[in-house]
N, C-alpha and C positions, 0 to 999 in steps of 0.2 A: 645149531639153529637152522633152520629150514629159508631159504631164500630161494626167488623167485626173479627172473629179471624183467622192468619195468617196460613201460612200453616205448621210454626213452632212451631204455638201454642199461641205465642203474638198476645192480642188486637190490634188491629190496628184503625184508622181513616176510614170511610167507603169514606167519602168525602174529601180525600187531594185536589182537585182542590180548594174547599171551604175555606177550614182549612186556605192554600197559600194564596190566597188572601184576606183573612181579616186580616190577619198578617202585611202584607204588608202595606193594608190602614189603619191599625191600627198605624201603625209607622207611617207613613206618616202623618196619622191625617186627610184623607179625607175618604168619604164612599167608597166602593168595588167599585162600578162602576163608579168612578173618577179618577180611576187609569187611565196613560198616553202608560199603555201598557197593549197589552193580553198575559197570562199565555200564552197561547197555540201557540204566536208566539214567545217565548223564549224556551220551552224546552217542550219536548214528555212524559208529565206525566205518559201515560201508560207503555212505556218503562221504568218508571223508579219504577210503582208500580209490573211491572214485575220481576224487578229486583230485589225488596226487598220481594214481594211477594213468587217469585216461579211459580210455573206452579201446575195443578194438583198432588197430591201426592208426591210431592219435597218440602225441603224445600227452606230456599231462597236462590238464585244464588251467594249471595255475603252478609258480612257486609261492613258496613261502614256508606257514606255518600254522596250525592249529592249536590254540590253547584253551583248557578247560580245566575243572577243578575235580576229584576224584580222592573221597575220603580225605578229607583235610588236604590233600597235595595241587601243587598247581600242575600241571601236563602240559610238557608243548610235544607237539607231535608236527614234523617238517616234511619236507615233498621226499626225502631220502625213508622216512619213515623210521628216523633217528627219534629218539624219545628219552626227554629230559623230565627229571622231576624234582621237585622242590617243596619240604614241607610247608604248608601257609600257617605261620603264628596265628593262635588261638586271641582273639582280643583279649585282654586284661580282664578279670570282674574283680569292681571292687566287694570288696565285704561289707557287711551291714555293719 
């Protein structure tokens, strides 16, 4: 896996778009490109590696974490650029 160190000094993921979507299909249980949605029409990852990143000679904007929802999965994605996923249960339907 490709890493990159931060402008606070942590290793980071060089590829979080990557990293996101095999996590994803990985819970799901199908390949990356079977997913039913694209990363990039859910949420502005460069915003959000700005955010943890920083800008030249800063360090990052913010701790914490980012969470979003990505083919049925919840995402949280944290200032380390660690990325948890978890199926979100389908509501119930009842039957006629």
């Amino acid at each position: 896996m490709n890493q990159m160190e931060g402008n606070d000094g942590a290793m980071v993921d060089e590829d979080l778009d990557w990293k996101i979507v095999s996590a994803v299909a990985e819970e799901k249980g199908v390949e990356p490109l079977e997913l039913d949605e694209r990363l990039y029409d859910v949420v502005d990852l460069d915003a959000v590696k700005e955010l943890f990143v920083g800008m030249p000679n800063r360090a990052a904007l913010v701790e914490g974490h980012v969470t979003f929802t990505l083919a049925g999965c919840e995402v949280v994605v944290d200032q380390g650029w660690n990325v948890d996923v978890t199926a979100v249960p389908s509501p119930n339907v009842a039957a006629d």
